[in-house]
C-alpha positions in Angstrom: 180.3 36.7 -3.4 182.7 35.4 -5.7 183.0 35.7 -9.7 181.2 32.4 -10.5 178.4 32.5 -7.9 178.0 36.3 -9.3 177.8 34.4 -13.1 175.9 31.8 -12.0 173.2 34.0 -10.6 173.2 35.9 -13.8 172.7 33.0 -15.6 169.5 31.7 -13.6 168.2 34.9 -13.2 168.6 36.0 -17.1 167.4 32.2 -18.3 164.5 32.3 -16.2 163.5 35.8 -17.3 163.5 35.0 -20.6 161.7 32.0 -20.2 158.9 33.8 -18.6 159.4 36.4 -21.8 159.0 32.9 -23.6 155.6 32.2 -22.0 153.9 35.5 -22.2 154.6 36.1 -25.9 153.0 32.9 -26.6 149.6 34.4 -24.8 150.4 37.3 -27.4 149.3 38.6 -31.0 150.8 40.9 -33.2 154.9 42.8 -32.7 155.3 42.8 -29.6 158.8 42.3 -29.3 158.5 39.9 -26.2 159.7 36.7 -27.7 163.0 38.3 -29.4 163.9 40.1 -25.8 163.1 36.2 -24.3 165.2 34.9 -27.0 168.1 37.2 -26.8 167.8 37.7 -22.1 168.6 33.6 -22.5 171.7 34.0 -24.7 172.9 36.6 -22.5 172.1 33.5 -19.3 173.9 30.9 -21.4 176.8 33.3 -21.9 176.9 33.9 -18.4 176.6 30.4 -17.8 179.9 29.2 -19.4 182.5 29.4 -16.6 185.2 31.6 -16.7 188.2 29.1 -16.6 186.4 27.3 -19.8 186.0 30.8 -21.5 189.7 31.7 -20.7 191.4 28.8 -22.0 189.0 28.5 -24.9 190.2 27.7 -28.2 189.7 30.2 -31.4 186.0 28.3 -32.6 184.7 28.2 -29.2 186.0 31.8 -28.0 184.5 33.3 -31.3 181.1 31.1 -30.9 180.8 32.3 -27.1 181.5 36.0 -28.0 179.4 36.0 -31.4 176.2 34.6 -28.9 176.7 37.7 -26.5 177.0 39.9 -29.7 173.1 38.5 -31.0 171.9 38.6 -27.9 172.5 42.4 -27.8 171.1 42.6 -31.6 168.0 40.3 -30.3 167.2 43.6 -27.8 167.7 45.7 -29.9 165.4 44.0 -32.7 162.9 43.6 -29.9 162.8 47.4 -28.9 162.2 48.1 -32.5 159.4 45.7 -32.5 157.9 47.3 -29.5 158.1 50.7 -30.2 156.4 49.6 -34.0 159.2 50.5 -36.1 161.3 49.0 -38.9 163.1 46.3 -37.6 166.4 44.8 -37.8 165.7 42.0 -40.3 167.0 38.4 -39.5 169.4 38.4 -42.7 170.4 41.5 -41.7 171.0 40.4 -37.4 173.2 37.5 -39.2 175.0 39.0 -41.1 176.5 41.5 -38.1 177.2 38.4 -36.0 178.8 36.7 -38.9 180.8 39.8 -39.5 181.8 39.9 -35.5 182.6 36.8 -35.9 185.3 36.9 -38.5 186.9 40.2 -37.2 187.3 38.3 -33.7 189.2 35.7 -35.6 191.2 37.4 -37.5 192.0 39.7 -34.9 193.1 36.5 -32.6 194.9 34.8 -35.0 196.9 38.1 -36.0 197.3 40.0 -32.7 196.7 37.0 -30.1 194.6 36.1 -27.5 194.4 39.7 -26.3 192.6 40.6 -29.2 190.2 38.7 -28.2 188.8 40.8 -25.3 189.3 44.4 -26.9 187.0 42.5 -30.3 184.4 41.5 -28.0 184.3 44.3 -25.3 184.3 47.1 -27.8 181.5 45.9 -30.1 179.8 45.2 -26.9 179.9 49.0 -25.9 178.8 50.3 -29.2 176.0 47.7 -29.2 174.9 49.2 -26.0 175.5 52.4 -27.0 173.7 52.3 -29.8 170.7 50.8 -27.8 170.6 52.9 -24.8 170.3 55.6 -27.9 167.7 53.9 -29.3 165.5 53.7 -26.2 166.5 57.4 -25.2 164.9 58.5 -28.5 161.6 56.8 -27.7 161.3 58.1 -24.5 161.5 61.2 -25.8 159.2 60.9 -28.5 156.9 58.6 -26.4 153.5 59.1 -24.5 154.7 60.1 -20.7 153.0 56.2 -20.0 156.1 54.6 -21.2 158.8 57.6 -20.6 159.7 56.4 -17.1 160.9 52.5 -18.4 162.6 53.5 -21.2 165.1 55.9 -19.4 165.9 53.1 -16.7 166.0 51.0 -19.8 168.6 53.5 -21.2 170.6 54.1 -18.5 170.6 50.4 -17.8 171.9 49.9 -21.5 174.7 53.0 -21.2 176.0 51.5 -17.6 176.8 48.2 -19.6 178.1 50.1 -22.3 180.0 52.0 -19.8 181.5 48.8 -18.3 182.2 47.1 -21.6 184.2 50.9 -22.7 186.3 50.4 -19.2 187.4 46.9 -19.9 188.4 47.7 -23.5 190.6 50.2 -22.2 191.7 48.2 -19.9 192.6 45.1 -22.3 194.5 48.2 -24.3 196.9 49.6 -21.2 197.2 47.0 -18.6 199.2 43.8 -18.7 197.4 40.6 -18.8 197.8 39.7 -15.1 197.7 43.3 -14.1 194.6 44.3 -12.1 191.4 45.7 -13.6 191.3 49.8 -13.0 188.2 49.3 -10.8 187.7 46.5 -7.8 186.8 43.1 -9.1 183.4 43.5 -6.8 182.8 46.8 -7.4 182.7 45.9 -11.3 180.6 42.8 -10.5 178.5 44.4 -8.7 177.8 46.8 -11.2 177.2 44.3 -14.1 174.7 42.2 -11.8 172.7 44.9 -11.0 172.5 45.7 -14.2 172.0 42.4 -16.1 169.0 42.0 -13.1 167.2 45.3 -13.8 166.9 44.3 -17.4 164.2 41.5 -17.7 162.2 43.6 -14.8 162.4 46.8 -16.7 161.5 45.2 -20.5 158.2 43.4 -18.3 157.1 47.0 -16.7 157.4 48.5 -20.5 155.5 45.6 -21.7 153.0 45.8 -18.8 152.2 49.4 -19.5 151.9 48.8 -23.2 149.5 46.3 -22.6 147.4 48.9 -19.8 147.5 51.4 -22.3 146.3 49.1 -25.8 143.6 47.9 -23.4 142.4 51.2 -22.8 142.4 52.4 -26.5 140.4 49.3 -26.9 137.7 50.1 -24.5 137.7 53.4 -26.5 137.8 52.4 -29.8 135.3 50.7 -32.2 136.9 47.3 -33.5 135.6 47.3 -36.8 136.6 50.8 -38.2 139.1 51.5 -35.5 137.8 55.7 -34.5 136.9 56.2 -31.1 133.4 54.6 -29.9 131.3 56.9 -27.7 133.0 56.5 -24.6 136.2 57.1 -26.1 134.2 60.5 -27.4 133.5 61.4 -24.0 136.9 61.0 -23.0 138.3 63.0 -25.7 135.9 65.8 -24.9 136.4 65.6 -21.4 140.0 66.3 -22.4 139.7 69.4 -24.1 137.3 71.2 -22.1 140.0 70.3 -18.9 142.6 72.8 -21.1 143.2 75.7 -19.4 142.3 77.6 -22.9 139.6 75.7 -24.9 137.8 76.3 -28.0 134.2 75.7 -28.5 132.9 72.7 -30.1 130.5 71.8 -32.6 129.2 68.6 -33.1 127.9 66.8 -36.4 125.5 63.9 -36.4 126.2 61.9 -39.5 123.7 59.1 -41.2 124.7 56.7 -43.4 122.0 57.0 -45.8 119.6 53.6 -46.5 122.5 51.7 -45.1 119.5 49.1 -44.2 119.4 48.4 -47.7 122.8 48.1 -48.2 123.0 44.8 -46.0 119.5 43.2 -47.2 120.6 43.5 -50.6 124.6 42.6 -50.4 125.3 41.1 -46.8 126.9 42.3 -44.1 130.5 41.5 -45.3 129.6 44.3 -48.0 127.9 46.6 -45.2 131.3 46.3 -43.0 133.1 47.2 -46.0 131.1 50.6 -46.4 131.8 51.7 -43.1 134.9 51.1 -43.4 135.9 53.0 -45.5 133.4 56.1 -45.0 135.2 56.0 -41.6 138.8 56.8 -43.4 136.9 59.0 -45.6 135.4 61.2 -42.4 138.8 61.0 -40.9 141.2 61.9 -43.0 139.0 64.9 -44.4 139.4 66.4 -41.1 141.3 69.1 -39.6 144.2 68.2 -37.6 142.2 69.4 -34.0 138.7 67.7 -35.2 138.2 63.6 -34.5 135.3 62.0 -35.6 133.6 59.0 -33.2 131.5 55.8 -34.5 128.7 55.5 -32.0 125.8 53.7 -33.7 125.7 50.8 -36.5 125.3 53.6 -39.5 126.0 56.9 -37.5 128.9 58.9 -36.3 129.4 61.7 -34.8 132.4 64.5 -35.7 133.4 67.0 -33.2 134.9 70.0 -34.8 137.1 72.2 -32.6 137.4 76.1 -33.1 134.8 76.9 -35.6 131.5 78.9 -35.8 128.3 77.3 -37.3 129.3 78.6 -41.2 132.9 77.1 -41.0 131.5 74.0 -39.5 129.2 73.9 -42.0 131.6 74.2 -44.6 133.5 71.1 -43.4 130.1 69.0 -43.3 130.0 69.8 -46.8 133.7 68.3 -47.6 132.4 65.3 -45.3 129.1 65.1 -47.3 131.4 65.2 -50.7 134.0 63.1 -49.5 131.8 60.4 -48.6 130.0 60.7 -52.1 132.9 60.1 -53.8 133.4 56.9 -51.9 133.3 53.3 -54.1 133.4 49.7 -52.5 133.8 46.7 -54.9 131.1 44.0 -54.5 132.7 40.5 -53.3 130.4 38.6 -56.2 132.5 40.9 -58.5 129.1 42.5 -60.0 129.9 46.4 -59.4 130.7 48.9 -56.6 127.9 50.4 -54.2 128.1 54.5 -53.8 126.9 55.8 -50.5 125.9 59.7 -49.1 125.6 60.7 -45.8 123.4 63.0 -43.9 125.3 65.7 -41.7 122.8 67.2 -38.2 124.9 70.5 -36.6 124.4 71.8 -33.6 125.3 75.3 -32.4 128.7 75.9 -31.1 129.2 75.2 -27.1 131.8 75.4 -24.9 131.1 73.5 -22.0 131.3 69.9 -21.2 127.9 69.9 -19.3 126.2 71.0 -22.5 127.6 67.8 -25.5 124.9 65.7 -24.6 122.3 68.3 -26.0 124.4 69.7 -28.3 124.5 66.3 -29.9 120.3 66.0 -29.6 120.5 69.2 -31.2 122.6 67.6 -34.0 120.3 64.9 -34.1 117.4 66.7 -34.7 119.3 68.4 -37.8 119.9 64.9 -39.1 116.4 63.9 -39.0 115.3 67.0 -40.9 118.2 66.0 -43.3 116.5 62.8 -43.3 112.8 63.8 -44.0 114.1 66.0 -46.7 115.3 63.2 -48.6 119.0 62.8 -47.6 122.4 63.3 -48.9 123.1 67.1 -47.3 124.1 69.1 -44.9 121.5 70.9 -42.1 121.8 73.5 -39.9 120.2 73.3 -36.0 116.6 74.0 -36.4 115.7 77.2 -34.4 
């Protein structure tokens, strides 16, 4: 296969990748990087799609406007990757501003050093762009779940092979004559950067797909309205820890929003949502690092804490009971703030999976002495 089928393949191949990038991230919400990877996959196809005799005689504009669209599509992954993984991205001004840059070194370096210059511009920013990607994605799959470990190393070690390639021909462009021959075959190098350029788009969809598997099942375990885990994703988590080899006991807490009833007859439900809310973050951040805490009724939650006897536990039902008490929510009519307690249920320790279902009746029978003894405190299991 010759150079420009090999191009023209890459062209199709990366243009119809990202225009299936294109289509998914409008079925999409939220950063999800997927339309900046199908934006910058179809510069890389319309780079590819230029023909080599037009880039080779091109004049200074068009070589620097060919070169500066491979340069942003390289920025576009790697503004997409940091979208994906959730972190500070590489703002538009700032994606601009790089190509721009490119752009004005490759011309100065034509129209002071020649044509040559040209290549050795482009090729070597190209390397350190995928350098500095391939980086990037072997530092998430590092500090990534083991669900998405496996397509960012092929993701890195796609980006270092390009890299790779784009190093060779900048050393070449420094030591060989212009119609010397490149130091590797011309089909061993194209078959390199094919294979390359077509395990991209596949391996940016199989991140994306798992992505998608895993938010799906964190939504399936979660409650949508204060975001902690519902009770199925409390069964999960306790099914968890009792699998460890080495496993503390557990004791549960039943906590009861107290006349929360009242709450939405007298303020709405807008006002209610608000309250649980932010007793939720109040439960949660108040806990120990090895504790969660799991919404599993309209006003109730339950907190599973890891480790401790009944006195320590009920030392952190306390802090719970306090946090929560010091909890205010502004009224939407502007008239005041509500103030809310809770009512904390313990059970006795256990450390057996078969046994959370009655430890949390047990819990539940604390609450409703709680309850019947007017609210607002903490109970120990009734004997």
């Amino acid at each position: 296969m010759d150079s420009g089928t090999i191009a023209v393949v890459l062209a199709l191949t990366l243009a119809c990748t990202g225009g299936m990038f294109l289509v998914i991230a409008q079925q999409m919400q939220g950063r999800s990087g997927v339309a900046t990877f199908a934006l910058g996959l179809s510069l890389f196809g319309l780079v590819f799609a230029v023909p080599d005799p037009v880039d080779r005689s091109a004049g200074l504009l068009l070589g620097v406007l060919i070169d500066a669209t491979a340069v942003a599509a390289v920025l576009l992954l790697r503004r997409g990757l940091q979208r994906f993984m959730r972190h500070d991205e590489l703002s538009w001004r700032s994606l601009g501003l790089l190509v721009f840059g490119f752009a004005l070194l490759s011309m100065g370096a034509r129209l002071i050093f020649g044509d040559p210059a040209r290549g050795i511009v482009l090729q070597l920013s190209l390397a350190l762009l995928f350098g500095w990607l391939a980086y990037t994605a072997a530092s998430e799959a590092r500090r990534d779940s083991p669900v998405l470990r496996m397509p960012l190393l092929l993701l890195a070690v796609v980006l270092l092979v390009l890299a790779l390639l784009s190093l060779g021909n900048t050393v070449h462009h420094f030591v060989a004559d212009p119609g010397a021959t490149a130091p590797v075959s011309d089909a061993f190098y194209s078959a390199v950067l094919m294979l390359a350029a077509l395990l991209l788009g596949p391996t940016l969809l199989w991140m994306h797909t798992l992505q998608l598997t895993r938010q799906l099942a964190e939504l399936a375990s979660r409650d949508p309205l204060t975001h902690l885990l519902n009770e199925s994703g409390l069964d999960e988590v306790l099914r968890r820890h009792f699998a460890r080899r080495r496993h503390e006991p557990v004791t549960l807490m039943h906590v009861d929003i107290d006349q929360f009833g009242r709450v939405n007859r007298l303020h709405g439900e807008a006002a209610g949502d608000d309250v649980l809310r932010l007793i939720a973050v109040a439960l949660e951040t108040t806990l120990r690092a090895d504790d969660f805490v799991a919404r599993v009724g309209g006003e109730e939650f339950v907190v599973a804490c890891a480790g401790a006897d009944l006195e320590k536990a009920a030392v952190l039902a306390e802090r719970l009971r306090a946090a929560v008490a010091a909890v205010r929510t502004g009224l939407n009519d502007g008239s005041g703030h509500l103030r809310c307690t809770v009512t904390i249920g313990l059970s006795r320790p256990f450390d057996d999976l078969e046994h959370w279902h009655a430890a949390w009746e047990q819990a539940s029978i604390s609450l409703q002495a709680g309850k019947d003894a007017g609210g607002n405190c903490v109970v120990h299991p009734v004997v």
